[in-house]
Structure formats: structure tokens, C-alpha cells
C-alpha positions as CSV (number, residue, x, y, z in Angstrom):
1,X,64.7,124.9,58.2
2,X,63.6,121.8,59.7
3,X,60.8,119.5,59.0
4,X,58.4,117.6,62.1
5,X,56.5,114.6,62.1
6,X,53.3,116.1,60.7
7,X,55.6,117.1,57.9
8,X,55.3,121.2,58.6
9,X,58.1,123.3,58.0
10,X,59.2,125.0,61.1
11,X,62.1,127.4,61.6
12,X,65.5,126.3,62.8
13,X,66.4,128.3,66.2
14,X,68.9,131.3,65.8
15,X,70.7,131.0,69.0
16,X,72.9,128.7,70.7
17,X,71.0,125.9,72.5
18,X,72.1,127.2,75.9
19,X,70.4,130.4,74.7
20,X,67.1,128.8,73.7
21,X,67.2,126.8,76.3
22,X,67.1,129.6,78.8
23,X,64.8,132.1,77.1
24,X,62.3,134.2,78.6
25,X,59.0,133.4,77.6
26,X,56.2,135.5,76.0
27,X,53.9,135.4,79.1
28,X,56.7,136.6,82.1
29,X,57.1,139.7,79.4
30,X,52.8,140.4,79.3
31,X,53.0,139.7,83.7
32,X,55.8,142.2,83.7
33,X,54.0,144.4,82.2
34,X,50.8,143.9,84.0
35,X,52.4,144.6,87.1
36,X,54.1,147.4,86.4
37,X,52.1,150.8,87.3
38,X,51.3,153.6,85.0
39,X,53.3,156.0,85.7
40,X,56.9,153.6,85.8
41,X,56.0,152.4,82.6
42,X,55.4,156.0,81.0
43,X,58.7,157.4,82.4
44,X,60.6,154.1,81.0
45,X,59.0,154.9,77.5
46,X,60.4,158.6,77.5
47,X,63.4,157.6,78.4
48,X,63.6,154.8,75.7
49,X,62.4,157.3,73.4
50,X,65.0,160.1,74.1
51,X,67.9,157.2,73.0
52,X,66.4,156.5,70.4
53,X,66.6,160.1,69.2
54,X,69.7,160.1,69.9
55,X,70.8,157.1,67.9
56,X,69.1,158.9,64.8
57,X,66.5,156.6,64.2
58,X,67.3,153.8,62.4
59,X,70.3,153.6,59.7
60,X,70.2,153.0,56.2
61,X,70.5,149.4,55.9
62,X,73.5,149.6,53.5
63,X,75.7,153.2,53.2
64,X,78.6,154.3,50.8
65,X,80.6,156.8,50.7
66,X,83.2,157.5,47.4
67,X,86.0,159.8,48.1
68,X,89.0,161.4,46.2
69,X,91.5,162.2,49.1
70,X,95.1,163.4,48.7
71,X,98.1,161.7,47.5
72,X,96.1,160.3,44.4
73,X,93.7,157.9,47.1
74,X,90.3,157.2,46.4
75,X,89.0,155.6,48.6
76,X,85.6,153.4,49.5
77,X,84.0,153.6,52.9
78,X,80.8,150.9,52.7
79,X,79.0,149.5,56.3
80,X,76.2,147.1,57.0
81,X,74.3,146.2,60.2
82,X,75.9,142.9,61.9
83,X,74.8,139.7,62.1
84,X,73.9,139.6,65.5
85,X,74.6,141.3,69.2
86,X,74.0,140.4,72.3
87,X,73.6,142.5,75.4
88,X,74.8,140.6,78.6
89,X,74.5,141.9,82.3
90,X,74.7,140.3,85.8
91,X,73.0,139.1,88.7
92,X,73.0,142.8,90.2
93,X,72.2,145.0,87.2
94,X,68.8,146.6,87.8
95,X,68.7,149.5,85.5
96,X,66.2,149.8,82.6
97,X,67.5,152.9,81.4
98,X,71.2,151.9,81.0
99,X,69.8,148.2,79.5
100,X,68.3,150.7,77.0
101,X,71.0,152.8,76.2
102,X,73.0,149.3,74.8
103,X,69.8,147.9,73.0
104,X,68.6,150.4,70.9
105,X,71.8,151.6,69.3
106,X,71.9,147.9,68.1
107,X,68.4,148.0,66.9
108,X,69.5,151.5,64.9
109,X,71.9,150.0,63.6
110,X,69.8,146.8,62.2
111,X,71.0,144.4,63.6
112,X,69.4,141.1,61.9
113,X,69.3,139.2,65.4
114,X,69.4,140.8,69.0
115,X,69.0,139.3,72.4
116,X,69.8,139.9,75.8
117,X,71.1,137.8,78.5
118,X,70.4,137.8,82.4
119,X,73.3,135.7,84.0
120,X,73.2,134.1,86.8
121,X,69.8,135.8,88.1
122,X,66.0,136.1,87.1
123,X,64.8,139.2,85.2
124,X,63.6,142.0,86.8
125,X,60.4,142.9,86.0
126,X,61.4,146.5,85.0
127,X,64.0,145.4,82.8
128,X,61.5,142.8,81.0
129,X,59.2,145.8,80.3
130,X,62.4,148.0,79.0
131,X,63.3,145.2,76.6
132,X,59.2,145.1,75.3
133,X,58.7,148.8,74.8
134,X,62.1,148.9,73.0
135,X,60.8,146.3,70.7
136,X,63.2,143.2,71.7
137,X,61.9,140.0,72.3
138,X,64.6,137.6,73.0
139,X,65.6,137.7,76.7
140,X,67.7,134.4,78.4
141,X,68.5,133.5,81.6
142,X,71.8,131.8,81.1
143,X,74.1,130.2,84.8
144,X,77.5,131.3,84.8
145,X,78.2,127.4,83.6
146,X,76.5,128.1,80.1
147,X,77.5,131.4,80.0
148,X,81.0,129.9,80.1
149,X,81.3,128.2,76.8
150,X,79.4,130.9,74.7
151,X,81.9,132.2,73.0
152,X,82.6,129.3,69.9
153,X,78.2,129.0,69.6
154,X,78.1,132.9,69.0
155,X,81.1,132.8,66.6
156,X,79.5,130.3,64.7
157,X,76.8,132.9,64.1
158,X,78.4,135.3,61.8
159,X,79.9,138.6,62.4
160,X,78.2,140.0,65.7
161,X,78.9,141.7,69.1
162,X,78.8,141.4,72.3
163,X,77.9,144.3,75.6
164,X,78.5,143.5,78.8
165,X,77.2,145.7,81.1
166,X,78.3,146.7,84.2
167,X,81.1,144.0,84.9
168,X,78.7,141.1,83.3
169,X,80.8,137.6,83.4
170,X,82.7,137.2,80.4
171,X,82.4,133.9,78.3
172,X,85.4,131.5,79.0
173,X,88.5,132.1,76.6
174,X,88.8,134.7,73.3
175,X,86.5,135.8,71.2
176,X,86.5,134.7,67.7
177,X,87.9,137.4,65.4
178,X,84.7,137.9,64.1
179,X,83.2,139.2,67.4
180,X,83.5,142.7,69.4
181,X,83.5,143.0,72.4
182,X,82.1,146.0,74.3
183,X,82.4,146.8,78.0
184,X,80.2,149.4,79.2
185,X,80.6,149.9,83.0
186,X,79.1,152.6,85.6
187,X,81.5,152.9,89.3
188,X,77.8,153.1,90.4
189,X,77.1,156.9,91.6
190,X,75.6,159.7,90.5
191,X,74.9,163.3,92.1
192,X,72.3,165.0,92.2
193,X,72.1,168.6,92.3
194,X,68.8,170.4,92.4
195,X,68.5,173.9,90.7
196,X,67.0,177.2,92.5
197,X,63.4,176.9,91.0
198,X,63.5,172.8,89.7
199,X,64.3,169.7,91.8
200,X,65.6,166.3,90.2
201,X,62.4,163.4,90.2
202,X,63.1,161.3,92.4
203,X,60.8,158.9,92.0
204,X,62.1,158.8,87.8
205,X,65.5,157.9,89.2
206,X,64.3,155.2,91.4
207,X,62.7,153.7,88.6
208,X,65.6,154.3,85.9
209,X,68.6,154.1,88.1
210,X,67.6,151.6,91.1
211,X,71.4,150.1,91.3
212,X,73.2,154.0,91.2
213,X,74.0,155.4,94.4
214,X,72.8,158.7,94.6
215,X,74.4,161.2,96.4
216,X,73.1,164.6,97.1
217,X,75.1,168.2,96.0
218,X,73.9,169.7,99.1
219,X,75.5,167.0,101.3
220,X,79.2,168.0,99.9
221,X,81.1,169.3,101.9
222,X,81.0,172.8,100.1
223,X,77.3,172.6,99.2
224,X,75.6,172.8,96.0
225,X,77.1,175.6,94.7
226,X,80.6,174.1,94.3
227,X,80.8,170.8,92.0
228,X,84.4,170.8,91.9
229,X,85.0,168.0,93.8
230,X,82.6,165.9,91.6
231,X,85.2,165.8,88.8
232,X,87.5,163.6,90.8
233,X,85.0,161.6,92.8
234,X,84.1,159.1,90.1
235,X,80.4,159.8,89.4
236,X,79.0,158.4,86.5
237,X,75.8,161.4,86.0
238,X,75.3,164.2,87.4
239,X,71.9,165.5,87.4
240,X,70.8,168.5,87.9
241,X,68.1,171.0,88.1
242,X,67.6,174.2,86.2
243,X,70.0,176.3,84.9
244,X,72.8,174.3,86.2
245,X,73.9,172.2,82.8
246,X,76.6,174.7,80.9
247,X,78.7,174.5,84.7
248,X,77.8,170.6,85.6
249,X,79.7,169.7,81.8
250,X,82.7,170.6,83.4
251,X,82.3,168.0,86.2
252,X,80.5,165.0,84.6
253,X,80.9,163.0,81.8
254,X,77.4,162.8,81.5
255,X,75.0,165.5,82.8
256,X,71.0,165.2,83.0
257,X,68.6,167.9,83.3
258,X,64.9,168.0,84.3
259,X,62.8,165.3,82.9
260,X,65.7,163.3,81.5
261,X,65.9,161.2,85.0
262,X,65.2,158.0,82.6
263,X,67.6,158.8,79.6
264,X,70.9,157.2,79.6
265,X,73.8,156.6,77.0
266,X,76.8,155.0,76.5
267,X,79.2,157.2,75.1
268,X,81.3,154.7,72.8
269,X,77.8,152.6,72.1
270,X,76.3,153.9,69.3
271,X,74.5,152.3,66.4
272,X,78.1,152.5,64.3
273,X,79.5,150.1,67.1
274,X,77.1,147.6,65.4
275,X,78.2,148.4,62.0
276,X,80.6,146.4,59.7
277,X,82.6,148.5,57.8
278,X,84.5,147.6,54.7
279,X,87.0,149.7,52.6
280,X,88.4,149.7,49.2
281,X,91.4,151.6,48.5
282,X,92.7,152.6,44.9
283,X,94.5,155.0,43.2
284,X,92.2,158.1,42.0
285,X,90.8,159.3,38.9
286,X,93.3,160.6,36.5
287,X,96.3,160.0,38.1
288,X,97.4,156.4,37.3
């Protein structure tokens, strides 16, 4: 805490200067809103919703777990939320649903302080009203410059990490032992295959997806009845239309049916990637 000339107690800023410094501010989130129509806004929230059903709500802010195991081991599994993450992406990222898919796991997990950080570029609009209707209000605009010398201001934090997204500039040097560092990246394609009786939204993935390419089954050189070749094309999603999901989780790492055009998730992001765990080892009950 701090105290000003009129003697009031004010709080001391969380984040590195360059952070503060750069940070978005309350009315560019309420004129994002604004501008955005109806109908974007509502197919943002379901997605936003669906991760978060995914990531099981929020966690228990402290859990233990007490085990006898063999060869006389008893052992202690405890985890807490981290101090802090931050969710960085670059100039070109666009999507709201992938910027969801790294906050919310975070926000699961408790995470006392999160923010995310726009280098080298303004926000989007859409990704301003992700960020609100997922609850976070620290955004920054950071240069590459800033960026740069990050890495000793968030280690000075506490124990935290760090998701770049998409190929997002790394800070200058290594991270402090205390941070983790997450790389979620797209090759920046997904396929869409319609089903017999239900065709993909595409108006949803234009709104969720605006930085994928997205090619179309029934341009393959087979057609849409053969997804082979999409195993070994490097697609990031496939989506598809009805009736097609058992065969498409053969092809895809990630498959999407109808009315899941705005969901999104990072397969090795979840809320325990935001977790601290500690352990206690000793020998079991009875056998010393």
C-alpha cells in the first residue's frame, strides 16, 4: 500500500510498470462491447461457457490427497492456485475462442492475479469482449521493446505462468525457475465437413475462428466422404456436421460438432497447468 498527498490509502499496482503502463482501459472494454452485435456476442458467450464446463467449474482453492502406496510409501499430494498467469498473444492472433480456451482454465484454477497481453498490436474488439464475458479485466498492450525485459518483473511476482499463444514473442532470456511456460500453437487450419442433414455455421466460425483457414471436406480431392488425408495434413479442428464425430476422432485431434463452432481447448491447458503442487513423502503407517 501506498499513501497520496491527501493522505488516502490507495493500492500499490500488481503488475510490472510496463504492464500498467500499457493497460487497456475500462471504457475501450464497454465500446467493444457496444459495438459488437447481438448475435457475435451470444455465440462468444456459449462458447466461453462450454470451456468453462469443461474446466469443471472452479477448483477447490486448496486440495489433499493422503495415500498408502506400495513399498511402505505414504505419500502427500497437496496443490494451490498460482500466484499469477499471464496470457500473451501477437500482432496477428484474432480468435476469441482460442483466447478463451487459455483464460478460463486459469480462472478455474484461481489464479489470485490474471492478465492478458496484446504485443505489438491493438486489441481487437472481439477479443476485448471475450476477455469481459470471461470475467478478466486486465488486458495490456505491451511493444516488442517492453515485452523484451518481462521476464525478471514477472518473477519478482511469485510463482505464476505464462501462455503464449500462437507463436506470441517470447520475453528476452530464461524464465525464472519459478515460472512455466506454456506454448499453445495452431498451424492455422481447420476442415470443415458438413453432415447429410446439418451444415457447419459459418457465420459462428467467422466470429470464433477469424485467423484459421478453413478448408472445405468437399473440396478434397476424394470428397467428403473420405477424411483420410486430413490426419496427415496438419489441421488443427475438424468440424463437422451430423453424425460424422465417432469417424472425424480418427483424423483430428480436436473435432467439433454442430453448435460448438465457438468452443475451443487446449489440450495440455487445463486449470491443473495453473496449479502448484507440493508432495510429502514418508514411510507408511506401521511399517517403520
Amino acid at each position: 500500500m501506498m499513501r497520496t498527498d491527501t493522505d488516502e490509502t490507495v493500492a500499490t499496482p500488481f503488475w510490472p510498470p510496463a504492464m500498467e503502463r500499457g493497460r487497456v482501459a475500462d471504457a475501450a472494454f464497454a465500446r467493444a462491447y457496444a459495438r459488437t452485435p447481438d448475435r457475435h456476442r451470444a455465440l462468444i458467450k456459449t462458447g466461453i461457457a462450454a470451456v468453462y464446463a469443461a474446466c469443471g467449474g472452479p477448483m477447490p482453492a486448496r486440495r489433499r490427497r493422503d495415500e498408502d502406496l506400495g513399498h511402505d510409501l505414504r505419500l502427500v499430494r497437496e496443490d494451490g492456485p498460482l500466484d499469477f498467469a499471464v496470457i500473451v498473444c501477437g500482432r496477428e492472433f484474432a480468435s476469441p475462442a482460442r483466447l478463451a480456451a487459455a483464460v478460463l482454465p486459469a480462472l478455474c484454477a484461481r489464479v489470485g492475479e490474471v492478465a492478458a497481453v496484446r504485443v505489438g498490436a491493438a486489441w481487437p474488439e472481439p477479443l476485448l469482449v471475450a476477455l469481459e464475458l470471461c470475467g478478466l479485466e486486465t488486458a495490456c498492450r505491451l511493444g516488442r521493446r517492453a515485452m523484451a525485459g518481462l521476464w525478471a518483473d514477472l518473477a519478482a511476482l511469485g510463482c505464476g505462468a505464462v501462455v503464449l499463444l500462437d507463436g506470441a514473442d517470447r520475453p528476452a532470456g530464461e524464465p525464472g525457475a519459478n515460472l512455466d511456460v506454456y506454448c499453445a500453437k495452431t498451424v492455422g487450419r481447420a476442415l470443415v465437413c458438413d453432415g447429410p442433414g446439418t451444415a457447419c455455421d459459418r457465420e459462428a466460425l467467422a466470429v470464433a475462428q477469424p485467423d484459421l483457414a478453413l478448408d472445405e471436406a468437399a473440396s478434397l480431392p476424394d470428397g467428403p466422404e473420405s477424411l483420410d488425408k486430413a490426419a496427415v495434413s496438419g489441421y488443427d479442428a475438424l468440424y463437422v456436421g451430423d453424425g460424422g464425430l465417432d469417424a472425424a476422432l480418427e483424423t483430428a485431434g480436436l473435432v467439433l460438432g454442430p453448435g460448438r463452432e465457438g468452443f475451443w481447448l487446449w489440450p495440455r491447458l487445463l486449470p491443473e497447468a495453473f496449479r502448484r503442487p507440493r508432495l510429502a513423502a514418508s514411510i507408511a503407517d506401521g511399517m517403520a
